[in-house]
N, C-alpha and C positions, 0 to 999 in steps of 0.2 A: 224747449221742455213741453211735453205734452202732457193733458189737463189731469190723467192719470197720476204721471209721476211729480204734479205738483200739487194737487191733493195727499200723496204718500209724504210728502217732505211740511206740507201744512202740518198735518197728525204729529211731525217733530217738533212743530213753532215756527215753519218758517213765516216769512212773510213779506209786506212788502219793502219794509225798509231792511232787512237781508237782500234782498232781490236785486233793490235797487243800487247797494253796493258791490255787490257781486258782477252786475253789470258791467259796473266802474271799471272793475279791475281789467276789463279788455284780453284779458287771455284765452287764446285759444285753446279749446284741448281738454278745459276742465271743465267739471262737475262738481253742484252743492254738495255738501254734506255735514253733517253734527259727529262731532266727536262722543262717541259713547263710552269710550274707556279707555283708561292711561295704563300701560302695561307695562312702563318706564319705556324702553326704544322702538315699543311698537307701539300703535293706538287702530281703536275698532273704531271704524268713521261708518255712519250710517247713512248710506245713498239712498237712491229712491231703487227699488228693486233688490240690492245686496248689501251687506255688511263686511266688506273688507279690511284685513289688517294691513296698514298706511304706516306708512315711515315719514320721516321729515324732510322736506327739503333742505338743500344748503343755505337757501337765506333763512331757514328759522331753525335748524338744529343748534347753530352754539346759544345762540339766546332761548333756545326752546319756549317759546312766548305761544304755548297752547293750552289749552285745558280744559276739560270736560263739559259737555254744553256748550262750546264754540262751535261757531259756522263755520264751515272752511271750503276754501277748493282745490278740489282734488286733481291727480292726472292720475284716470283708471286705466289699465291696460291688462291682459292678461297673465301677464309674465311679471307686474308690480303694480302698483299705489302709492302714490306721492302726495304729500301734503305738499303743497305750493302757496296758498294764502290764508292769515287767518282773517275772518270778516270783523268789522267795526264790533261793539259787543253794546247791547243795550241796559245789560247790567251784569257786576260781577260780586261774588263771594270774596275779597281780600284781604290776606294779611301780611305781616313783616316777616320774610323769609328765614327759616333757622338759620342759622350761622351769626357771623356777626359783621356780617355785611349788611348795609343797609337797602331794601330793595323789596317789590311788592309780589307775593305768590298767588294766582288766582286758584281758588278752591272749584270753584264751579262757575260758570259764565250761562250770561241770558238765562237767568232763573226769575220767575214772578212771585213766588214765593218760598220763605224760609220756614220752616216746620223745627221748631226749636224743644228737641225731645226731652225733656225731664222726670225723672222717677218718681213715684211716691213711696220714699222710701228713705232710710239714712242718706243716700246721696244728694236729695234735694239741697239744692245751693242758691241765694237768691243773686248773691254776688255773680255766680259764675253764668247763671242769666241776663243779670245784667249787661254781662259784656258781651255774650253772643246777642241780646238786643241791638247793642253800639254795632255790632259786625252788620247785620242783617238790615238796617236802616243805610248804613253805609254805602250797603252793595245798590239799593235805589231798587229792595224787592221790600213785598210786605209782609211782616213776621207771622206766625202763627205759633203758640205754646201749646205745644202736645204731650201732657200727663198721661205719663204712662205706667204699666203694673198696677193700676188702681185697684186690681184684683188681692191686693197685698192688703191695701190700707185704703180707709173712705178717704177719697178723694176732695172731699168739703174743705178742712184746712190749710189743705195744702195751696188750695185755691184760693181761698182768703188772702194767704203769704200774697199770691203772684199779684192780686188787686191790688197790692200798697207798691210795688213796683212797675205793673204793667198795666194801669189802668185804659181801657180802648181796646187792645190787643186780646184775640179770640186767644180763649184756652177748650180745647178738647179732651177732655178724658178717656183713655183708651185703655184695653186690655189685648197685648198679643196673645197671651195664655186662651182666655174667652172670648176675643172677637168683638167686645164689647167696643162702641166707640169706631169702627173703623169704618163704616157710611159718613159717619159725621167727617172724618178726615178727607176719604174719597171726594164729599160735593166740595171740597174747595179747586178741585181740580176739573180742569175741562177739558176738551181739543183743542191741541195744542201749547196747553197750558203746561211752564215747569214748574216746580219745587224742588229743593234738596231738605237733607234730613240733616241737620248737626246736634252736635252734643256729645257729653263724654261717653267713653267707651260704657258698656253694659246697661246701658239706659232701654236698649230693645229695641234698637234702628233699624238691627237685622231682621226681628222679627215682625215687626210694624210692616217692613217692607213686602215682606211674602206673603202676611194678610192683604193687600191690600194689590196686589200679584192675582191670591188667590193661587197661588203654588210657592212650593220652597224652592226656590229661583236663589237666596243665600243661604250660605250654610251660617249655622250656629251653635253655639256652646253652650252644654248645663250651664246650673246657675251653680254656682260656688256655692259654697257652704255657708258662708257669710250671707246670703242673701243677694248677691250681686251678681249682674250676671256679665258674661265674656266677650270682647268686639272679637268678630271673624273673619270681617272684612279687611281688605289689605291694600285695593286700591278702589279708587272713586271710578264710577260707574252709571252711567245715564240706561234708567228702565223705563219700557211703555208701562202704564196704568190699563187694564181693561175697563173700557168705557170710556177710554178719554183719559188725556196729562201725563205726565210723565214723573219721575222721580230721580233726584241722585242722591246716591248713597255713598256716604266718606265715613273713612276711618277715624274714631274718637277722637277727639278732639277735648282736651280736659281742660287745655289752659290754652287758649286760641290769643295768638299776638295781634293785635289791631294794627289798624295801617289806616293813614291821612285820611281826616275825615270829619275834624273835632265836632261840626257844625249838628254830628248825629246824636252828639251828648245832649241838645235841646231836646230830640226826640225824648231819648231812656229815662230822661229827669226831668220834664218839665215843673214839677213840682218846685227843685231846689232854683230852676230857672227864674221860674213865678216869683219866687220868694225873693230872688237876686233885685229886681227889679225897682221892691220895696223899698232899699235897703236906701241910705243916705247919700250916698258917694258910689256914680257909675262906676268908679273902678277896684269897689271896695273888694278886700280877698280874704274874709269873712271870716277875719280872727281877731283882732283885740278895736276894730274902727266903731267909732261911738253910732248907735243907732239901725245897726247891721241886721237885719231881716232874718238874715240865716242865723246869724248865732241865736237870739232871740228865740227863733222855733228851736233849735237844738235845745237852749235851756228850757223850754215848757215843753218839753216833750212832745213836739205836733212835728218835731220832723226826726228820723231815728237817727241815731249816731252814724250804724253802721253803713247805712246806707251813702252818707256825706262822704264817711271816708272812702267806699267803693266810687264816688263821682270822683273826690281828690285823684284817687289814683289813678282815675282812668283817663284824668286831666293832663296828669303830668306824664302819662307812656303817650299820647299823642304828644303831646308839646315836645318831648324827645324824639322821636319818628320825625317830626319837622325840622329840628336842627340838628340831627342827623343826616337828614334828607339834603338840607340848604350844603352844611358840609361836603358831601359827596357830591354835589352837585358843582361846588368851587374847588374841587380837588383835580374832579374832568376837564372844567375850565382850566386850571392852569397847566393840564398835561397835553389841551389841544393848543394854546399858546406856547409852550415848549417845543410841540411839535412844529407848530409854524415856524418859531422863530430858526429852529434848527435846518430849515427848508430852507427860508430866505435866506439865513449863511453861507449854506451852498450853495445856495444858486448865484449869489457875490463871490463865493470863491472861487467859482466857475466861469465866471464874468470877469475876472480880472484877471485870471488868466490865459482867457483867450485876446482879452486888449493887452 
C-alpha cells in the first residue's frame, strides 16, 4: 500500500490495529476497505481511490455478520467485488435482533462517538434517553446529546431535564432549520474520527446531517402538521464530514432493543448505583429490606420515581437477553451432541459390519 492510499483510508479511520489484522488474515488478492452502505444484497465498500458496490462472500452471506463502519477485505476486480473478511471491530452499536430469536444486530461498527439526537419539543423523552445512553456506553464509544429544533422552544429546560439523568455527558443545542449549534457539533469530530447519529424517527438526523455535509446529501420531509417532523432515510450509511470525521446515519430508532452489557447500567445511573452501595445488605433489591438507601431516597424525594423504574426495567430486559442468551446457547450444545452422537453410531454401525 503506498503512502498515498494509506493516508486516503486513514481520513476513513484506518489504522494500525486494522492494519495490523488485516495482515493477519494472509490472503492474497485483497484490499482494505469500510463499508459505507447496507443496500440489503449489495454494499458500497470504500477503497482508497473507488467506491465499489461488493457482494458477500460465501463464508459471510448466510451469517451476513457485516455492518456499516466495518473494515473489510475486499477481492476487487473489474468484472466484481467481493467481500471476503470482516476485520476484528474495536467498537460496535448493538442490539437484540427483531424477531424472536435470540441473537446480536450490529447497527454501526468502529464508531468513537454516539450523537444521541433529541427534540425540544413534545417528543422529549428522558426514559427513551436513557436507554440509547445504555446502547451508546455499551458499544465502548462516547455519547454526545444533541438538542435539536431549539429554534422551536428555549432550550434551558429541557437541558435542566437531561442534567438529572445525564450528568458529565456533553449536550449540544442545535438548529437544522438556523444552523445554529452545528460548529459546536462539527469540533467533536476530527480525521478520522467516526460518530453515528441515533434516535427516534423526526428528531432532524436527516437534517443535522447535511448541515454538517454543508449540502443536502439526504433527502427530507415537511414537518407534519403536528409539529413533528418525518425519517427519510431507509438504510444506514457511513458520510465524510468536510474538515475532517465522518458520520452514519440510521433510520429511527424509537424503541431500540439492548443487547449484553448490564455492566453499562453503572454508567446511565450512577446515581441509583451510589445510593445502592449505602444500603444495609449487598444484595438488597430495594423494596421492603430494613435500611435500604434506595427506598429512603425514593421516599424523600432526592431520587425520582420514574427514573428507578426506567433502571428496573432496563434491569430486567438485560437480565432476560442473558437467559435467553444461556438458553440458546444449551439448545446448540445439545444439537452439536446429537450430531456427534449420531456420527459415532454410524461409524459403529459401519464397523460391525465390516467385522
Amino acid at each position: 500500500m503506498n503512502s498515498d492510499d494509506r493516508a486516503e483510508l486513514e481520513e476513513l479511520g484506518w489504522n494500525e490495529r486494522f492494519a495490523s489484522a488485516f495482515e493477519a488474515l494472509g490472503e492474497e488478492g485483497v484490499r482494505p476497505g469500510r463499508l459505507a452502505a447496507d443496500y440489503g444484497t449489495r454494499f458500497l465498500v470504500q477503497l482508497a481511490g473507488s467506491a465499489p458496490l461488493a457482494t458477500l462472500g460465501s463464508a459471510l452471506r448466510e451469517a451476513r455478520l457485516v455492518a456499516v463502519g466495518d473494515w473489510v477485505a475486499v477481492r476487487h476486480t473489474p468484472e466484481a467485488t467481493e467481500i471476503r473478511a470482516v476485520l476484528p471491530r474495536q467498537s460496535a452499536i448493538t442490539r437484540e435482533a427483531p424477531g424472536s430469536e435470540t441473537a446480536a444486530q450490529v447497527i454501526a461498527a468502529n464508531v468513537d462517538l454516539v450523537f444521541i439526537a433529541t427534540s425540544a419539543d413534545t417528543d422529549f423523552n428522558l426514559r427513551r434517553i436513557e436507554r440509547l445512553l445504555t446502547v451508546a456506553y455499551q458499544s465502548g464509544a462516547a455519547p454526545v446529546i444533541v438538542l435539536t429544533k431549539v429554534d422551536l422552544n428555549n432550550p434551558d429546560p429541557f437541558e435542566a431535564e437531561l442534567e438529572t439523568i445525564a450528568a458529565g455527558v456533553p449536550v449540544v443545542a442545535v438548529s437544522g432549520r438556523t444552523g445554529a449549534g452545528i460548529e459546536a457539533v462539527r469540533r467533536y469530530l476530527s480525521r478520522g474520527k467516526t460518530a453515528v447519529l441515533v434516535g427516534s424517527s423526526g428528531v432532524g438526523k436527516s437534517t443535522l446531517i447535511n448541515r454538517l455535509l454543508g449540502e443536502e446529501v439526504l433527502r427530507t420531509a415537511d414537518v407534519h402538521k403536528s409539529g413533528q417532523g418525518r425519517h427519510t432515510t431507509s438504510h444506514r450509511q457511513l458520510l465524510k464530514v468536510p474538515g475532517g470525521g465522518l458520520v452514519i446515519d440510521t433510520p429511527g430508532l424509537r424503541e431500540i432493543q439492548l443487547w449484553a452489557g448490564a455492566e453499562a447500567l453503572a454508567e446511565v445511573f450512577l446515581d441509583i448505583e451510589e445510593l445502592a452501595l449505602a444500603c444495609r445488605f449487598t444484595d438488597c433489591r430495594h423494596e421492603t429490606e430494613p435500611d435500604c438507601a434506595v427506598v429512603g431516597a425514593l421516599e424523600g424525594g432526592t431520587l425520582d420515581a420514574s427514573r428507578f423504574t426506567s433502571y428496573r426495567k432496563l434491569q430486567r430486559e438485560l437480565r432476560a437477553i442473558e437467559v435467553k442468551a444461556d438458553v440458546r446457547l444449551q439448545i446448540e450444545e445439545r444439537r452439536k451432541w446429537k450430531v456427534i452422537n449420531k456420527s459415532v453410531k454410524q461409524h459403529m454401525h459401519v464397523k460391525r459390519r465390516l467385522d
